[in-house]
N, C-alpha and C positions, 0 to 999 in steps of 0.2 A: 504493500500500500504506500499511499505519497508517492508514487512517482514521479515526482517535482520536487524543483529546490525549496519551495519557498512558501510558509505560510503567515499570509502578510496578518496584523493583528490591528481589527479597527474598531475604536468605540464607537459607539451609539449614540445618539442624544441624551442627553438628561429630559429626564420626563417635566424636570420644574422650568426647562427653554424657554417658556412666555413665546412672545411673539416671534422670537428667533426662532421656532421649532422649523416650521419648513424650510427654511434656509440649510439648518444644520441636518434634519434627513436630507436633501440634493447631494452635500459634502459627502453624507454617508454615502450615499448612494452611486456618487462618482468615485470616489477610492474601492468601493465593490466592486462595480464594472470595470475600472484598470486595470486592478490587481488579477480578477478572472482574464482578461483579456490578451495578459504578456504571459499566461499560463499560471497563475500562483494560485495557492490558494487562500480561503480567508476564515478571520475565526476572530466572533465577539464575542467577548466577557461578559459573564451573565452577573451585572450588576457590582462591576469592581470595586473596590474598598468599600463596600456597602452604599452606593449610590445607586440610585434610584435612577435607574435609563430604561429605553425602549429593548424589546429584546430584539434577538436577529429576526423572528419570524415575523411581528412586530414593525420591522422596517420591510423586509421582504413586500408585505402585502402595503404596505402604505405608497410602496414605490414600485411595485409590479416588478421587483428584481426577480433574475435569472436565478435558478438553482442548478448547480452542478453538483449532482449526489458526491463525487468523488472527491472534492475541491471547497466543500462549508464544512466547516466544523463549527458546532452549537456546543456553545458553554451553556454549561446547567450544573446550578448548586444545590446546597440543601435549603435555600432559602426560599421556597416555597411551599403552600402548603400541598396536601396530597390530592386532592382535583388539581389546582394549576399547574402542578405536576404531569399528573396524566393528559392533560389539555393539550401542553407542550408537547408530551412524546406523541400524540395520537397526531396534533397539524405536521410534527417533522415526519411521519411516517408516511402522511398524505404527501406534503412537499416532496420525498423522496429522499431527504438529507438522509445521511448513514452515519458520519462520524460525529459521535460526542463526546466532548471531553467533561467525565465527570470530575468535580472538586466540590470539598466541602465547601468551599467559598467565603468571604467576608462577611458577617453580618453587620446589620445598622437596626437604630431605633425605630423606621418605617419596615425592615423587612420581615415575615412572619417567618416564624422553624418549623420544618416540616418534623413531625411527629412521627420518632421512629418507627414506634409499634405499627403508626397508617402502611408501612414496608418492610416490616416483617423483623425489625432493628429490636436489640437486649441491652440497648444502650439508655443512658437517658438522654442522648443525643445520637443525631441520626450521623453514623460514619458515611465515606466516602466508599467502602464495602457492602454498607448496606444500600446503601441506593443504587452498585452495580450490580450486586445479586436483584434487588428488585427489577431493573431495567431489564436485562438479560434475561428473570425466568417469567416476567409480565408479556416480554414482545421478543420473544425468541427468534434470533435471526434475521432481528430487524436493524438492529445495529451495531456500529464499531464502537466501543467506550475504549474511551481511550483514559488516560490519569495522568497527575502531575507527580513527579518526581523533585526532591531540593536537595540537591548535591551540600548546602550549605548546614545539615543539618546532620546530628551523629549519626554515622552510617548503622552502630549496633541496635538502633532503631529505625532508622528509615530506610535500609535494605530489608528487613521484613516486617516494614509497614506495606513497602512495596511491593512484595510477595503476598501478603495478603489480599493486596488486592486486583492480582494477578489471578488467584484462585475463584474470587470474587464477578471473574471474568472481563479481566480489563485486558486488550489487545493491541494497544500501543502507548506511549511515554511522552509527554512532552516537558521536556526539562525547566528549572528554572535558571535564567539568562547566566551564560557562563562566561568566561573571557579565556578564550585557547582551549587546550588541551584538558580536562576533568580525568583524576584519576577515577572521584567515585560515579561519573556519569560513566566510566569506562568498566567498572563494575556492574552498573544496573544494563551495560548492555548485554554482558554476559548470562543473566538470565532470559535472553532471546526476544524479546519483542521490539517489534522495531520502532526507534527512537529518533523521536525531534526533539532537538539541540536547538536552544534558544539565544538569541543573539539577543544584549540590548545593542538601537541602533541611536538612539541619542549618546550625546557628546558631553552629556551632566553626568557625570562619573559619579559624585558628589552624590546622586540622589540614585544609583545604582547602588551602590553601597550601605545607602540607607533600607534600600527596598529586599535585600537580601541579608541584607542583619550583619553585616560584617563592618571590619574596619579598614579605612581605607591604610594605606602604606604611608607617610609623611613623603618617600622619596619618591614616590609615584607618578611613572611618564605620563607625557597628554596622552589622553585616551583618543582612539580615531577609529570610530565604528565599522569601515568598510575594510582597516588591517586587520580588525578581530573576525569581522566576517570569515574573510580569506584562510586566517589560522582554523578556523573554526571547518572549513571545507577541506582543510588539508588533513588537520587529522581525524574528523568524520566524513570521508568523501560518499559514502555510503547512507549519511543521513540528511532527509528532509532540514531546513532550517526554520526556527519559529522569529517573525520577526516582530520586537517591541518597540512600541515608541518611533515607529517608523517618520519620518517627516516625510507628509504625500506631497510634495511642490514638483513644481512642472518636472520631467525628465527625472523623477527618480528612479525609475528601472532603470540608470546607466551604472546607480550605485552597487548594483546585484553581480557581482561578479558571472554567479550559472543564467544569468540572462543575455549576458555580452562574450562568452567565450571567454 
C-alpha cells in the first residue's frame, strides 16, 4: 500500500470561521485537488489539539471533492460519541475511503468521549485498541486502520503498545515527525507493517521540539526541511513520507524531491 511518496497533511476549517468559512473551505479544497493531482496523497486531523474543525467528509461534500479510495486517509479519534462514530464509518464506506488512521486523539472542553463499553472497551477510557478491534470486527474488510507510532517515547513501552495494537488489527504506521535516520522507527519496522515516516516540513525547529517533547540541542544547525526530507528518503527509500506543516504556496511540488527526480 502507499505507492507514492507523499502524504500531504491538510487542516480543515475551524468550525468557529465566522464569515471566513467559505473562503477557508476553497483553501481546503484547493490544497486537496493539488496534492491529488501531482499524485500525493492527503490526510486531515480529526480535530487536532482539540479544536473544533470540519471533518474531511464534512469538507468532501461541502465542496463536491474527488475521493481517491487509495490516496485519503480519514483521521478518527476517540473523541466522538458512539452514533457519530458509526455515522462517520458508514459515509467513508459509502464514499469508498479505505485508509484510517486510528488515534486516541487530543481532547478539548467542547469534545465528547466516546464511551468505551459503547465498543466493546474494559477501560475507563476508550484505547486506541479498542476502537480498532471495534472498526475491524463492526465493518470487516472494509478498511485499512492504520496507527500512530512516537519514536520519542520509551521504546519498553511503546514497542508493545505498538504490538498491541497491531493485534488489534492495525495494518500500517505512520510515525511521528523524525529528522534523519530513527533507530527506534527502525525497530517498529521490523515488526513488518509498512511505515510512513513523517517529515516536519516547516522551518520553526523551535516548535518541532516542542511538539515532540524533547529538547532542543543549544548547538543546533539551521534546520532546512527539504535536507531532512532527502535524508529521510535515503535511508527509508522504501517508505511513503507523511508530510507536516506543509507551506501550500504556488510551486510547492518543486520542494518534493520523489516528484522532480
Amino acid at each position: 500500500m502507499f505507492d507514492y511518496p507523499y502524504i500531504c497533511e491538510i487542516l480543515s476549517p475551524k468550525r468557529d470561521s465566522g464569515e471566513r468559512l467559505e473562503i477557508l473551505l476553497d483553501g481546503f479544497a484547493k490544497k486537496y485537488e493539488e496534492a491529488l493531482a501531482v499524485g500525493c496523497g492527503v490526510s486531515v486531523p480529526d480535530n487536532p489539539m482539540g479544536q473544533r474543525r470540519f471533518g474531511l467528509l464534512e469538507c468532501i461534500k461541502k465542496r463536491g471533492l474527488p475521493v481517491d479510495p487509495d490516496r485519503v486517509v480519514m483521521n478518527l479519534n476517540t473523541f466522538h460519541t458512539k452514533t457519530e462514530m458509526d455515522q462517520l464509518l458508514n459515509a467513508s464506506a459509502e464514499l469508498g475511503i479505505r485508509n484510517i488512521l486510528v488515534v486516541r486523539g487530543d481532547g478539548g472542553p467542547d469534545l465528547p468521549r466516546l464511551d468505551p463499553a459503547a465498543i466493546g472497551g474494559k477501560h475507563t477510557v476508550a484505547t486506541t485498541p479498542d476502537l480498532l478491534r471495534y472498526i475491524n470486527s463492526s465493518y470487516p474488510d472494509q478498511f485499512e486502520t492504520g496507527v500512530a507510532f512516537n519514536p520519542y517515547k520509551k521504546m519498553s513501552f511503546e514497542l508493545p503498545h505498538l504490538e498491541s495494537k497491531i493485534k488489534a488489527g492495525a495494518t500500517f504506521i505512520i510515525t511521528q515527525p523524525i529528522i534523519g535516520a530513527n533507530a527506534h522507527v527502525d525497530a517498529a519496522k521490523k515488526l513488518g507493517l509498512p511505515i510512513v515516516v513523517e517529515a516536519w516540513m516547516s522551518d520553526n525547529i523551535d516548535l518541532f521540539y516542542r511538539s515532540v517533547g524533547q529538547k532542543k540541542a543549544e548547538a543546533e544547525p539551521d534546520y532546512d526541511p527539504v535536507n531532512n526530507l532527502r535524508e529521510l528518503h535515503a535511508a527509508y527509500p522504501d517508505c511513503c513520507v507523511y508530510l507536516a506543516l506543509l507551506n501550500f504556496k504556488s510551486n510547492w511540488q518543486e520542494s518534493l524531491p520523489e516528484l522532480n527526480g
